[in-house]
Structure formats: structure tokens, C-alpha cells
The first five atom37 places (N, CA, C, CB, O) and aatype in JSON, in Angstrom:
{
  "aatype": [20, 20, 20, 20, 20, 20, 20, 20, 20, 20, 20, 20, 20, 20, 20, 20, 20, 20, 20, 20, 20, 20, 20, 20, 20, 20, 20, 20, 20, 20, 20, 20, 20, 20, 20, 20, 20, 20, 20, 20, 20, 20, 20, 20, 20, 20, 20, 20, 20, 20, 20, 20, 20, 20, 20, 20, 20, 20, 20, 20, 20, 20, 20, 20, 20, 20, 20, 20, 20, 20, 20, 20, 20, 20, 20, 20, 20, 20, 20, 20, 20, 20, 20, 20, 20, 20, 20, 20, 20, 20, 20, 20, 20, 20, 20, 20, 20, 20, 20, 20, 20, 20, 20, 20, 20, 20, 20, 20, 20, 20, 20, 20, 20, 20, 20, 20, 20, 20, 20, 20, 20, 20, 20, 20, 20, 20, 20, 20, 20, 20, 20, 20, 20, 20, 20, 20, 20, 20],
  "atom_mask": [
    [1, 1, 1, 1, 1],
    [1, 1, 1, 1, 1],
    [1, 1, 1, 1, 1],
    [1, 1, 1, 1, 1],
    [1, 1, 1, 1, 1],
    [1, 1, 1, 1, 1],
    [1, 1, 1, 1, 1],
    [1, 1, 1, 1, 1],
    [1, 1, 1, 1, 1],
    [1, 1, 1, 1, 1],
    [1, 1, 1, 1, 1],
    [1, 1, 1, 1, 1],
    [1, 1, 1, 1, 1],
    [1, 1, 1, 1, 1],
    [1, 1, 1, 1, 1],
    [1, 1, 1, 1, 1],
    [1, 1, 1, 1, 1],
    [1, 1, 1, 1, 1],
    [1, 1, 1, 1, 1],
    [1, 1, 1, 1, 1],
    [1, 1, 1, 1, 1],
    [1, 1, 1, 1, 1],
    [1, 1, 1, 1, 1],
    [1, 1, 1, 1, 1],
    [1, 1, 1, 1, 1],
    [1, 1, 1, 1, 1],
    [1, 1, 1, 1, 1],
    [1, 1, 1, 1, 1],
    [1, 1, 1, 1, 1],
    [1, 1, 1, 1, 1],
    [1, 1, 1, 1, 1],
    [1, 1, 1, 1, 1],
    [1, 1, 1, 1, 1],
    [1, 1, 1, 1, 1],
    [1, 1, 1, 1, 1],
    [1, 1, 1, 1, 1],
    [1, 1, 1, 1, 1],
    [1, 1, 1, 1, 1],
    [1, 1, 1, 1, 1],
    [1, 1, 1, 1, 1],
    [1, 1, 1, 1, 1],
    [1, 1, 1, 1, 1],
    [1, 1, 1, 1, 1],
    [1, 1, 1, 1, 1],
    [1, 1, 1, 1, 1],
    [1, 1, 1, 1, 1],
    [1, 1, 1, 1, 1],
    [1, 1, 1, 1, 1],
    [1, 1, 1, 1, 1],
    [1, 1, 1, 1, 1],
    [1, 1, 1, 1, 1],
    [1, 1, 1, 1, 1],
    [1, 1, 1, 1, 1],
    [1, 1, 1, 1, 1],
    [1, 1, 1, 1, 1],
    [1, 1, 1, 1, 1],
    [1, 1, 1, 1, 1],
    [1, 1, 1, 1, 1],
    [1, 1, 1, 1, 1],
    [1, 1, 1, 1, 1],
    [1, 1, 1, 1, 1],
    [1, 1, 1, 1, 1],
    [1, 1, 1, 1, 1],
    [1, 1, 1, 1, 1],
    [1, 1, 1, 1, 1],
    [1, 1, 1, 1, 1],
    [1, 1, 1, 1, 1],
    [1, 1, 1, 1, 1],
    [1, 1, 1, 1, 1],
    [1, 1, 1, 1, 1],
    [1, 1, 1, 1, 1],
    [1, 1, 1, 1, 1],
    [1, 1, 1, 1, 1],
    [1, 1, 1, 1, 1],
    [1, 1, 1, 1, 1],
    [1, 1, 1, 1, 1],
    [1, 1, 1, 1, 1],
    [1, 1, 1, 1, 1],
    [1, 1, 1, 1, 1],
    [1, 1, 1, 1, 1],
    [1, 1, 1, 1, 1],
    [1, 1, 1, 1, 1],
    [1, 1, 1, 1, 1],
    [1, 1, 1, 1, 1],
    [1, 1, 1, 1, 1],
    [1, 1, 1, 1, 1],
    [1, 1, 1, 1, 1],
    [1, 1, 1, 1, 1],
    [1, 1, 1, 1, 1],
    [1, 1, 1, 1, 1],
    [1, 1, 1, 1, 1],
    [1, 1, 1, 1, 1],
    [1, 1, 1, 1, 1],
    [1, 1, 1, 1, 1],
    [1, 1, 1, 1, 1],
    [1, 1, 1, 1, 1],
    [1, 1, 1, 1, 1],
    [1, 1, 1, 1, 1],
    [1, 1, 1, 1, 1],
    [1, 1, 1, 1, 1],
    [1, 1, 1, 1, 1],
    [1, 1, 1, 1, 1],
    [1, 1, 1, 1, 1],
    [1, 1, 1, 1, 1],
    [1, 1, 1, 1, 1],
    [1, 1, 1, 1, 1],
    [1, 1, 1, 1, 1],
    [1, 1, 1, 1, 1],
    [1, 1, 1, 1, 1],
    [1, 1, 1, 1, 1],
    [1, 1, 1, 1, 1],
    [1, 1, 1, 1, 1],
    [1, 1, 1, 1, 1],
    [1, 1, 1, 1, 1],
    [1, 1, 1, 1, 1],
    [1, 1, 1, 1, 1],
    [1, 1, 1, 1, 1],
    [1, 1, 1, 1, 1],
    [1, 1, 1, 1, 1],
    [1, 1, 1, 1, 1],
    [1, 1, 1, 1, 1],
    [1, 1, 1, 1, 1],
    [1, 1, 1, 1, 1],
    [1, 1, 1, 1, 1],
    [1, 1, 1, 1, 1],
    [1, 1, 1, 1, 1],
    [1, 1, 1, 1, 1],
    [1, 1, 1, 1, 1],
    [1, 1, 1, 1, 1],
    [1, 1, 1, 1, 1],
    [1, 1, 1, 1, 1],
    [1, 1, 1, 1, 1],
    [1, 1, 1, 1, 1],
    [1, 1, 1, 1, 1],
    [1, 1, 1, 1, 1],
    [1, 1, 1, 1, 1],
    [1, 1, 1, 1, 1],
    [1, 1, 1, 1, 1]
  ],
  "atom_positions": [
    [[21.46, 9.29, 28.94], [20.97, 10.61, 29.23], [19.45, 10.55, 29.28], [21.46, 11.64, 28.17], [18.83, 9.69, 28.66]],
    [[18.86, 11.48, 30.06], [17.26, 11.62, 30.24], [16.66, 12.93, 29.68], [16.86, 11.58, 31.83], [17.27, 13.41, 28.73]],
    [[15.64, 13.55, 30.09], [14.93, 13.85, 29.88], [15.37, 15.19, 30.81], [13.96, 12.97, 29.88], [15.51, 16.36, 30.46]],
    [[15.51, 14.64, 31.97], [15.63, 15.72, 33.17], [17.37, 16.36, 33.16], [15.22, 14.77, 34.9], [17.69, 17.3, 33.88]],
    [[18.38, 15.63, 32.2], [19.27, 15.88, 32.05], [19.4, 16.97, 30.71], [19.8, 14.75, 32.14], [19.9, 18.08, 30.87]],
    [[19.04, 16.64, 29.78], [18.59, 17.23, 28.75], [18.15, 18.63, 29.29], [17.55, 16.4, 28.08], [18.95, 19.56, 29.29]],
    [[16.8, 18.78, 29.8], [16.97, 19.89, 30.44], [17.72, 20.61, 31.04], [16.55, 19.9, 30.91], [17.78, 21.79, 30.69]],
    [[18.57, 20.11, 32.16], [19.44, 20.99, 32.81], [20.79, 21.51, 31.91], [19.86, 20.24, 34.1], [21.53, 22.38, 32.36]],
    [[21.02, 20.84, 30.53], [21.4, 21.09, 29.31], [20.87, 22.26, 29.03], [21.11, 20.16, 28.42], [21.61, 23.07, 28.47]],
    [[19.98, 22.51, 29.23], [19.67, 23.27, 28.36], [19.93, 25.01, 29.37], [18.03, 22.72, 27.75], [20.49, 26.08, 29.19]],
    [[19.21, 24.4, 30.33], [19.6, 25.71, 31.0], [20.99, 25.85, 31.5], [18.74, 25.96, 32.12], [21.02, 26.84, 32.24]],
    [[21.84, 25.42, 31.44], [22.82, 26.18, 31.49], [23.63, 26.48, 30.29], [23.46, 25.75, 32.35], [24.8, 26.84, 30.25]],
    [[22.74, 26.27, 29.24], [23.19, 27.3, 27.6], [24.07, 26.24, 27.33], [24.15, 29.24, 27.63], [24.6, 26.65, 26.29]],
    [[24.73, 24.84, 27.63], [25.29, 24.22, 27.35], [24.69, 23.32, 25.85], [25.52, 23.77, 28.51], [23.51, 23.02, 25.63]],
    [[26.03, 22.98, 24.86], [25.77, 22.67, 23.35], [26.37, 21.59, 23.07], [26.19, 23.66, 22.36], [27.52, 21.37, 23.44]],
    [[25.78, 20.93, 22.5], [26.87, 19.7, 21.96], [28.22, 20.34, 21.14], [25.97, 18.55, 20.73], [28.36, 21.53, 20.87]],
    [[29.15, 19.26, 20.81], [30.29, 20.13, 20.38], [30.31, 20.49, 18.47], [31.8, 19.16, 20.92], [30.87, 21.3, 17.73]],
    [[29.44, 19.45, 18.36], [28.54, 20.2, 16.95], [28.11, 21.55, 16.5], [27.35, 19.78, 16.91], [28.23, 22.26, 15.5]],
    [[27.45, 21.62, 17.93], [26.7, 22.93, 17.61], [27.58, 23.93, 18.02], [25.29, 23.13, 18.33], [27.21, 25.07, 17.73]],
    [[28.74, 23.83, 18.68], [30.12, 24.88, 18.78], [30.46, 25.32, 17.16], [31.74, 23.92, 19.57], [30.52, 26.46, 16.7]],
    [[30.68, 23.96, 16.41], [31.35, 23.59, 14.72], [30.34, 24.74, 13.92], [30.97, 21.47, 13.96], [30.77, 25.69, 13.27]],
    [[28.9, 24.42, 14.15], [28.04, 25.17, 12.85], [27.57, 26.17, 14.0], [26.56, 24.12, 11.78], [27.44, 27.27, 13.48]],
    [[27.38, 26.19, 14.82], [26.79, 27.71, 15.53], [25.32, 27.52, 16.0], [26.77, 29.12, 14.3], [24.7, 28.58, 16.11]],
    [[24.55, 26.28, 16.32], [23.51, 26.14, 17.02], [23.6, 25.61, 18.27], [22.76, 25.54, 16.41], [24.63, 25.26, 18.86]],
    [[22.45, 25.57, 18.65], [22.08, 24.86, 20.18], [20.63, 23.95, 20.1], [21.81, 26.27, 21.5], [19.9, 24.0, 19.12]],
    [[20.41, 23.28, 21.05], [19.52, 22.69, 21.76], [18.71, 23.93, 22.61], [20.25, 21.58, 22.63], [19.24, 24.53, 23.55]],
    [[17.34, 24.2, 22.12], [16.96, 25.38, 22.82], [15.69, 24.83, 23.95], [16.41, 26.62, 21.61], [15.25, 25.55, 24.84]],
    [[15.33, 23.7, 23.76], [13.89, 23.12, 24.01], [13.77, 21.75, 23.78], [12.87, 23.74, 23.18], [14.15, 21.2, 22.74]],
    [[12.99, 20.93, 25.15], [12.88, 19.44, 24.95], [11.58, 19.19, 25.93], [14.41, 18.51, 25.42], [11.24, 19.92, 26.86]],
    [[11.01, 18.1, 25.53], [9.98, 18.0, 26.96], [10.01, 16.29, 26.16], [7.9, 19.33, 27.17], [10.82, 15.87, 25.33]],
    [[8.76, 15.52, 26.81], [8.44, 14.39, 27.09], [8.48, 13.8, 25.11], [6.84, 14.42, 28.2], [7.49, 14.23, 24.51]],
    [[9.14, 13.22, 24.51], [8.72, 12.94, 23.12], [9.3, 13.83, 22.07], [7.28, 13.02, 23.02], [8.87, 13.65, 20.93]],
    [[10.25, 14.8, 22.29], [10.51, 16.02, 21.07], [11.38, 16.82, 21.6], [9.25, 16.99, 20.59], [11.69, 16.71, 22.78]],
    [[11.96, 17.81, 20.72], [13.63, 18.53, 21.1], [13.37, 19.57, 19.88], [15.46, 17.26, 20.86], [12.56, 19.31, 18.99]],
    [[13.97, 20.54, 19.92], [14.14, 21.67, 19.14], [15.47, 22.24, 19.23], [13.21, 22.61, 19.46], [15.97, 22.43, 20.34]],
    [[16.1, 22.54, 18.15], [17.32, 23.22, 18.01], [17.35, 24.89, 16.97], [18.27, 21.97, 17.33], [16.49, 25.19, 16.15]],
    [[18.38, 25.59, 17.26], [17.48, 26.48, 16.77], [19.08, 27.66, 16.54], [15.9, 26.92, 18.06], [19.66, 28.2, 17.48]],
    [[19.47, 27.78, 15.03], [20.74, 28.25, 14.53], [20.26, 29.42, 13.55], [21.66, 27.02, 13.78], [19.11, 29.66, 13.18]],
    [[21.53, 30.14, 13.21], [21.51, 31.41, 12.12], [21.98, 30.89, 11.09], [22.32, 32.72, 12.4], [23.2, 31.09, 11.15]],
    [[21.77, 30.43, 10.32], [22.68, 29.84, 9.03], [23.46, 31.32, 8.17], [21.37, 28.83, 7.71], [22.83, 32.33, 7.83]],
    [[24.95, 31.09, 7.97], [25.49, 32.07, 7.7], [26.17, 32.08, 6.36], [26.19, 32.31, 8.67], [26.03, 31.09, 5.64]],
    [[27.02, 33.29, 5.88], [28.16, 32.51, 4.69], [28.66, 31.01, 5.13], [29.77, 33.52, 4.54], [28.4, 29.95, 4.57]],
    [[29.49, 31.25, 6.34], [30.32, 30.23, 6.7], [30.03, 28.66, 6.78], [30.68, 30.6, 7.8], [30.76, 27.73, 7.13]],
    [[28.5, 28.67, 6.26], [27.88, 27.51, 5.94], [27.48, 27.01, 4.49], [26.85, 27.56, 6.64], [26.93, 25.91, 4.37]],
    [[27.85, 28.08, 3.0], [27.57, 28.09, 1.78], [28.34, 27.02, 1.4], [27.74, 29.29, 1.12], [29.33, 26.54, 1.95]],
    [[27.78, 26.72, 0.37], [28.12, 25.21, -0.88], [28.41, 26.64, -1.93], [26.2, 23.6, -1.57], [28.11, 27.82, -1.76]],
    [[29.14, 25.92, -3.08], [29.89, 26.29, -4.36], [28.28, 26.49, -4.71], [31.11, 25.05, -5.33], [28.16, 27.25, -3.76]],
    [[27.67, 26.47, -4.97], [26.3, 27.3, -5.49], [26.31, 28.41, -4.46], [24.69, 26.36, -5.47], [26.25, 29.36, -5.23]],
    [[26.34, 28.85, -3.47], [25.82, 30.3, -3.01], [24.76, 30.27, -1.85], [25.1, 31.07, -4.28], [24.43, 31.23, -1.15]],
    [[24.19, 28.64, -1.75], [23.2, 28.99, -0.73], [23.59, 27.86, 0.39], [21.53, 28.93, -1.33], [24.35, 26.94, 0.05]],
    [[23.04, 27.93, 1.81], [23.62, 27.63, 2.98], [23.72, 25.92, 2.39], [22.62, 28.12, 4.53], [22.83, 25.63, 1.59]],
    [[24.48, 25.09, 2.65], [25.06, 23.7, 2.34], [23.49, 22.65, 2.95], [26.94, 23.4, 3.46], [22.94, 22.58, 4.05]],
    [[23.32, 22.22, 2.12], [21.99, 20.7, 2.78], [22.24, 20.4, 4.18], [22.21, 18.81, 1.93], [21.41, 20.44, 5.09]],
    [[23.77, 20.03, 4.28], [24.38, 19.44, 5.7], [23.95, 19.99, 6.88], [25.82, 19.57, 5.82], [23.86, 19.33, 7.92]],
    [[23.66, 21.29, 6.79], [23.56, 22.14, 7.8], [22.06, 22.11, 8.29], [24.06, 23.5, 7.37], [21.77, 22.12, 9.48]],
    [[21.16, 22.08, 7.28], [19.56, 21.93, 8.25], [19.39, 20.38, 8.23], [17.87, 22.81, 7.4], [18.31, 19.96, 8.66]],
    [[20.61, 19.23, 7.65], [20.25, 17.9, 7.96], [20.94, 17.94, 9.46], [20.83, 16.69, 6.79], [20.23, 17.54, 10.38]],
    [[22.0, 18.3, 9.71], [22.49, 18.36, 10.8], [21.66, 18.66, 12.01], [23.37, 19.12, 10.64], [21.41, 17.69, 12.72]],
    [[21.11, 19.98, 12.43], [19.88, 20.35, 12.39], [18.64, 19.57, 12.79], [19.79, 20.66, 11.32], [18.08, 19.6, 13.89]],
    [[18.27, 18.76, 11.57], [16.96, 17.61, 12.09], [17.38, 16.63, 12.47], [15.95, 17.06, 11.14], [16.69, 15.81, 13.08]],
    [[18.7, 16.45, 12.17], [19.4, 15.04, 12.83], [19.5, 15.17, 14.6], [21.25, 14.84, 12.11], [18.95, 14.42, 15.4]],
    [[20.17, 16.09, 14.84], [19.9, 16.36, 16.0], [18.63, 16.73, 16.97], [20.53, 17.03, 15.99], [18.7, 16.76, 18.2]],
    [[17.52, 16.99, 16.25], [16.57, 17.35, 17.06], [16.11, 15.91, 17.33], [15.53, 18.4, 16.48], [15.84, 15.44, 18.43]],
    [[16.06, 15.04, 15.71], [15.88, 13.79, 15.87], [16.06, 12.92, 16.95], [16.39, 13.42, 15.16], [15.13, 12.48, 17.64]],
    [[17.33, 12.65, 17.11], [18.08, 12.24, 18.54], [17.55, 12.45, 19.81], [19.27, 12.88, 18.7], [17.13, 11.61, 20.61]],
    [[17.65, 14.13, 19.98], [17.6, 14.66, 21.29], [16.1, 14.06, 21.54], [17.85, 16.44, 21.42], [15.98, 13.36, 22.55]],
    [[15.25, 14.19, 20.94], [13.38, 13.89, 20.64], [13.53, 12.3, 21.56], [12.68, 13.61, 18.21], [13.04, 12.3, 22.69]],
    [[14.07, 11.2, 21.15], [14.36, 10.16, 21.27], [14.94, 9.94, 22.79], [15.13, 9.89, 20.19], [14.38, 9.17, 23.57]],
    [[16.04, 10.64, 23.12], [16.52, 10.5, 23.75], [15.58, 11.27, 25.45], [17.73, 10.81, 23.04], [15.89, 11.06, 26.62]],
    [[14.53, 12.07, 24.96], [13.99, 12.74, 26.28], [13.01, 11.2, 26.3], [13.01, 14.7, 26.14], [12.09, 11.51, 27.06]],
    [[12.8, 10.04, 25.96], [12.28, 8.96, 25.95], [12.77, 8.1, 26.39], [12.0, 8.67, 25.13], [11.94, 7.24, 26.71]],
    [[14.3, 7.7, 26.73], [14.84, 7.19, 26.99], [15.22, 6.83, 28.88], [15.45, 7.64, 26.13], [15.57, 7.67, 29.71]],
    [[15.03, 5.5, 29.1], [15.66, 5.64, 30.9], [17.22, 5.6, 31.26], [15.1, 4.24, 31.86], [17.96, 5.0, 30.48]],
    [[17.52, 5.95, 31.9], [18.96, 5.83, 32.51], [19.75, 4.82, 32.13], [18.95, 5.7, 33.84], [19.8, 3.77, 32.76]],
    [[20.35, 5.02, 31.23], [21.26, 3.46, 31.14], [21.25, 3.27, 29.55], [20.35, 1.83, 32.05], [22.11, 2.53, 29.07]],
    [[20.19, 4.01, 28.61], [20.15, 3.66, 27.42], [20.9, 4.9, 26.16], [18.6, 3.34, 27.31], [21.51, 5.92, 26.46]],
    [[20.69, 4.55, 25.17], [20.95, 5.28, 24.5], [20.26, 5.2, 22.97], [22.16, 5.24, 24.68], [19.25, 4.56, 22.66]],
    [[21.04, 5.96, 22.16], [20.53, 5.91, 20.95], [21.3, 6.39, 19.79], [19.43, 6.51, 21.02], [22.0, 7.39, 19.92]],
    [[21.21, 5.5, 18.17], [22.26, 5.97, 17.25], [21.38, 5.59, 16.2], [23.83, 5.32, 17.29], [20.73, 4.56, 16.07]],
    [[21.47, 6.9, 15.27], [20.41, 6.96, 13.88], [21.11, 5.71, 12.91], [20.47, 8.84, 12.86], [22.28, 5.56, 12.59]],
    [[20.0, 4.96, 12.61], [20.26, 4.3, 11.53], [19.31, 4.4, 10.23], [20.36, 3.07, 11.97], [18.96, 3.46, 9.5]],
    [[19.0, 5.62, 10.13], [18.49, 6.34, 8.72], [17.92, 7.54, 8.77], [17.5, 5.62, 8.0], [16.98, 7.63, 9.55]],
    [[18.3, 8.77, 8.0], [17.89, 9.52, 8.03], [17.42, 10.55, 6.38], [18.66, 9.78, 8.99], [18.31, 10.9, 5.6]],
    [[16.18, 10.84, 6.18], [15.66, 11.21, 5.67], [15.7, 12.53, 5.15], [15.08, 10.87, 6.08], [14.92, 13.05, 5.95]],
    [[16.14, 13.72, 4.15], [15.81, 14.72, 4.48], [15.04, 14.98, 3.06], [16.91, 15.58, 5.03], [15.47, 14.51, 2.01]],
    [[13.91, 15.74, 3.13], [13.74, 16.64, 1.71], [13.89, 18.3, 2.27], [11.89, 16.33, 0.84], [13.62, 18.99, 3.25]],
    [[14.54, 18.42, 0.89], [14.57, 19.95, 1.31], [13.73, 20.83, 0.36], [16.1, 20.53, 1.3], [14.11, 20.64, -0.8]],
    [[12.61, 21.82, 0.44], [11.65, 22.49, 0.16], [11.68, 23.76, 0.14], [10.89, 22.2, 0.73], [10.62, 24.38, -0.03]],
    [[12.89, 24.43, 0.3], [13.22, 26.17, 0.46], [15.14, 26.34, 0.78], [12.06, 26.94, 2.29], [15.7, 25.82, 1.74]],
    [[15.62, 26.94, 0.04], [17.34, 27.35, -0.14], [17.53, 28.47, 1.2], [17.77, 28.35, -2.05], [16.9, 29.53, 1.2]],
    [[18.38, 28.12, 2.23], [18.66, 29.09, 3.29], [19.58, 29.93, 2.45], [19.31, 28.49, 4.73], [20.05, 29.61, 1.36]],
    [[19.77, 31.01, 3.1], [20.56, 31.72, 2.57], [21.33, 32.44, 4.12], [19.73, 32.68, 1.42], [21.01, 32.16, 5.27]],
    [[22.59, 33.6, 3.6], [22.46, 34.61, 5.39], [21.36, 35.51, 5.31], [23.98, 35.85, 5.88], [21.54, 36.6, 5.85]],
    [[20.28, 35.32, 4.77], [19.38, 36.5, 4.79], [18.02, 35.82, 5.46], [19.13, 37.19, 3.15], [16.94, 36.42, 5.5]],
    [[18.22, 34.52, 5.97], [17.06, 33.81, 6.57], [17.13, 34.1, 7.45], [16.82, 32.62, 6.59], [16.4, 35.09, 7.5]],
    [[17.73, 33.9, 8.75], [17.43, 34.28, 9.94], [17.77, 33.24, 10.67], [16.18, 34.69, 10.12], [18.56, 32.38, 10.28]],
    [[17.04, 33.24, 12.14], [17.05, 31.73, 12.82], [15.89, 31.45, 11.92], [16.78, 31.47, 14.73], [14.95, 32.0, 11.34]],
    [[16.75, 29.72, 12.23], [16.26, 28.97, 11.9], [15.67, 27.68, 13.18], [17.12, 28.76, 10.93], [16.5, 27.55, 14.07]],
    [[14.4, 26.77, 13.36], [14.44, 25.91, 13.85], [14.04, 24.59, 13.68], [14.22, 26.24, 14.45], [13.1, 24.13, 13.03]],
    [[14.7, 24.15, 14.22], [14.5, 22.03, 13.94], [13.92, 21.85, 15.07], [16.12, 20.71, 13.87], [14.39, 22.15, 16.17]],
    [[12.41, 21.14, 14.77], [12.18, 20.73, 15.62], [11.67, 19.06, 15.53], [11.47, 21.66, 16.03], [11.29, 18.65, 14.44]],
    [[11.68, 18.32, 16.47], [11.92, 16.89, 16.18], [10.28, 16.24, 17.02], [13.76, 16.26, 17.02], [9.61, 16.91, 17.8]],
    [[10.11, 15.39, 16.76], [8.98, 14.66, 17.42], [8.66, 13.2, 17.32], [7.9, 15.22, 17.02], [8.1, 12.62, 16.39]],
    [[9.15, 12.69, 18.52], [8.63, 10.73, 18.25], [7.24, 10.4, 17.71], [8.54, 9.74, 19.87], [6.21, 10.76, 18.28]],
    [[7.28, 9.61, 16.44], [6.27, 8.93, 16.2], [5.65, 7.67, 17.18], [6.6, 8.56, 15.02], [4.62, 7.28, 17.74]],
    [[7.05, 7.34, 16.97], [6.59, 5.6, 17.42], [8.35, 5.17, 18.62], [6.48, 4.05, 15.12], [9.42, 5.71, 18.3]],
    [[8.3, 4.53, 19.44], [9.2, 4.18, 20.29], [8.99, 2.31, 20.37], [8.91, 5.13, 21.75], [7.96, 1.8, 19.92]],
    [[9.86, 1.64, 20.86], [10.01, 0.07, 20.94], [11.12, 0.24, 21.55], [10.06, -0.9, 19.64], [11.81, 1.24, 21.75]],
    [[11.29, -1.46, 22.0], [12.95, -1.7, 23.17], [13.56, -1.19, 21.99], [13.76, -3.67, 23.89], [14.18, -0.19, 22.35]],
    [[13.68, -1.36, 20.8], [14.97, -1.48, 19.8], [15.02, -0.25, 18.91], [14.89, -2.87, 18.78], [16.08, 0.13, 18.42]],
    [[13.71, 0.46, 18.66], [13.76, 1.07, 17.16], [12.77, 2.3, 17.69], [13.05, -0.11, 15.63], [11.87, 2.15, 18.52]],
    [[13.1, 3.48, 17.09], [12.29, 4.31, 17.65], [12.14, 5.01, 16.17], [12.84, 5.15, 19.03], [12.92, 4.67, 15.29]],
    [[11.12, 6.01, 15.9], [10.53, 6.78, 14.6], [10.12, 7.87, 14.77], [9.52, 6.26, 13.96], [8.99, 8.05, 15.23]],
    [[11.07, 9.04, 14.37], [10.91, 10.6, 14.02], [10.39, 11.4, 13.4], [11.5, 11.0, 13.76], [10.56, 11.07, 12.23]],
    [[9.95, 12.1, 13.45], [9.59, 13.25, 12.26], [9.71, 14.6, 12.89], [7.97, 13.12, 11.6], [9.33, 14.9, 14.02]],
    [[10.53, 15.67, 11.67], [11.43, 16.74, 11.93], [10.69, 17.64, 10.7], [13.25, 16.33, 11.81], [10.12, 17.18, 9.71]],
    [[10.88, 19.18, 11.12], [10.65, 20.15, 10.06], [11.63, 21.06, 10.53], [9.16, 20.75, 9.9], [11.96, 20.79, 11.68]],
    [[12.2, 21.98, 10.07], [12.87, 23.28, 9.86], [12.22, 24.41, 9.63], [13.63, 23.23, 8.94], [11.87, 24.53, 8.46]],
    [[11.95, 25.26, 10.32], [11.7, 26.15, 9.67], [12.2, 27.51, 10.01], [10.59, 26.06, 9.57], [13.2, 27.48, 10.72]],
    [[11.85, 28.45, 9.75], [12.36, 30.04, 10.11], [11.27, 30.37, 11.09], [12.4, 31.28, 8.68], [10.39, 29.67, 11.61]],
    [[11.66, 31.94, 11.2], [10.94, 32.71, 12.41], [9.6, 32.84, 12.07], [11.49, 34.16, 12.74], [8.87, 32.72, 13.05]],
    [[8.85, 33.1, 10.66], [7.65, 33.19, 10.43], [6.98, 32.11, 10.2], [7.47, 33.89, 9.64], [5.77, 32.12, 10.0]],
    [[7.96, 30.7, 10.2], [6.88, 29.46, 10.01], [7.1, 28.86, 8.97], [5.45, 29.77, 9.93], [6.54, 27.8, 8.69]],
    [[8.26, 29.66, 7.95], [8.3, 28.99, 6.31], [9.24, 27.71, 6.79], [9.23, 30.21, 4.77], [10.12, 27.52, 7.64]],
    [[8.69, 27.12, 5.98], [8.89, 25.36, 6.21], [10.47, 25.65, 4.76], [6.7, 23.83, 5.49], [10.42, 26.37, 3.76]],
    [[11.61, 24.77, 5.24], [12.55, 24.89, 4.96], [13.13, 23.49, 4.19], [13.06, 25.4, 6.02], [13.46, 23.37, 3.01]],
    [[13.14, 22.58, 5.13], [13.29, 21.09, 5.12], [12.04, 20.27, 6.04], [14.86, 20.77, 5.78], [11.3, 20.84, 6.84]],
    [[12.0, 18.77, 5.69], [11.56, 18.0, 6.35], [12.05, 16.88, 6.49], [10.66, 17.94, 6.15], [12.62, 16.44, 5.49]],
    [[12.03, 15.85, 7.99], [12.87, 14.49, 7.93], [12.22, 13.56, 8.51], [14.2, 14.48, 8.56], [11.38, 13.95, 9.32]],
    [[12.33, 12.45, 8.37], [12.09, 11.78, 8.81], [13.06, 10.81, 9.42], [11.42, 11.58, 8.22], [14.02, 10.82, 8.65]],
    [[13.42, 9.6, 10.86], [14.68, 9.43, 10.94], [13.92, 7.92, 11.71], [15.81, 10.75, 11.76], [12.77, 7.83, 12.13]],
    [[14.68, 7.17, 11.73], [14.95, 5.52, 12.45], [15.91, 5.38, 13.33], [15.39, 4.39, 11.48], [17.07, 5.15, 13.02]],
    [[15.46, 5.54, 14.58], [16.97, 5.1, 15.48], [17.11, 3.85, 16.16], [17.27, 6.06, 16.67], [16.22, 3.06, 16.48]],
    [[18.08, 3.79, 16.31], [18.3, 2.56, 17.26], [18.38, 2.85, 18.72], [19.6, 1.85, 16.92], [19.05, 3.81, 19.09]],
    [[17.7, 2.05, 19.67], [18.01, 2.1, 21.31], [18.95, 1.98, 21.42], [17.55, 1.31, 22.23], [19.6, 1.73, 20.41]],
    [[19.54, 2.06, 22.58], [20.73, 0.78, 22.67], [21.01, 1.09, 24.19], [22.41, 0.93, 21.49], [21.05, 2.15, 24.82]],
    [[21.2, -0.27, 24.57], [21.38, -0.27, 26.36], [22.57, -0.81, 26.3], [20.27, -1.22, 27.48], [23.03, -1.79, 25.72]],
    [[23.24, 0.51, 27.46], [24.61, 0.6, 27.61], [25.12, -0.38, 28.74], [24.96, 2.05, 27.89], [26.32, -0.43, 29.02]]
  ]
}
């Protein structure tokens, strides 16, 4: 997948089948970076009460990727082999959207390097990630 594909992803509101599962999308991508951008709800709570970790790792994992992948030429691909999260603020359903947004550090034939934040509509920083992927030519 490219860059120019990714895009046309995007405009036609089309989601990975992930983001069907928790209720986000892919809203935004350009040359190096990707943004995703969800409501975190009950239907996402942990036995404590507040929205589950999984859900804004999910979230930077994916922006992670998509970030990577608008870098990528025809023929290649890519699969995380580490991912990072700290989390710095408890979602709740009273947050709002939320967004992940992703950004390449560093790219190589083999190994590429992320960095991701979360945050809400006013800017409050939620989570942060950092991620390692692998290329891989198909």
C-alpha cells in the first residue's frame, strides 16, 4: 500500500476492520505520519471503570503503521516489532474524540521508528508511543 492509496482510503470513509471492532477510523495521512481519530465509550471499560489501555494502544499502534506505511513503495510492507505505550491521563465516555497521531522518526530498507501521542479535542495529551517496525518486501 502507498501513500496515494491510503488517501483514497480515506476519502471514501473507508476503515480497517479494527476500527469497525472499537469504533475508529483513519482520518488523515500525508508524506511521514497518519492520524486516527475515535470516541472511546462504556463499550471499551476495564473492571476498574475507565476506557481499557488496549484501546488508545490500539489507536497509536495504528497510526504507527499507517505513518510508516505513507513511506513505503509499491510492493512493500510493514509489521510492528515493538511497541511502546505510556499512558499519562484515564479516558473515560466523558472524553470525547480522541486522536492518535503517528510520525516517522527514522526509516531504513529494514527498520523504520515512530513516535505517537493521543490526545483529545483540546490538546490534553492522553498516552504516548513509541514503535519499531519492520519493512518487508512482498
Amino acid at each position: 500500500m502507498t501513500l496515494a492509496k491510503i488517501q483514497g482510503l480515506i476519502a471514501t470513509g473507508g476503515r480497517p476492520p479494527i476500527g469497525h471492532t472499537l469504533g475508529f477510523q483513519l482520518v488523515e495521512a500525508g508524506e511521514g505520519w497518519a492520524a486516527f481519530e475515535g470516541v472511546p465509550g462504556p463499550e471499551h471499560y476495564n473492571p476498574a471503570g475507565t476506557v481499557h489501555g488496549g484501546y488508545g494502544a490500539t489507536l497509536l499502534d495504528s497510526a504507527c503503521g499507517i505513518a510508516v506505511v505513507t513511506k513505503l513503495e509499491e510492493g512493500q510492507g510493514m509489521t510492528t516489532l515493538e511497541l511502546k505505550v505510556s499512558y499519562l491521563k484515564a479516558m473515560t465516555d466523558k472524553t470525547g474524540k480522541v486522536r492518535a497521531e503517528g510520525h516517522v522518526v527514522s526509516i531504513g530498507r529494514r527498520v523504520a521508528y515512530v513516535e505517537a501521542k493521543l490526545i483529545d479535542e483540546a490538546g490534553r495529551l492522553y498516552a504516548t508511543a513509541t514503535s519499531t517496525l519492520l519493512v518487508l518486501s512482498q
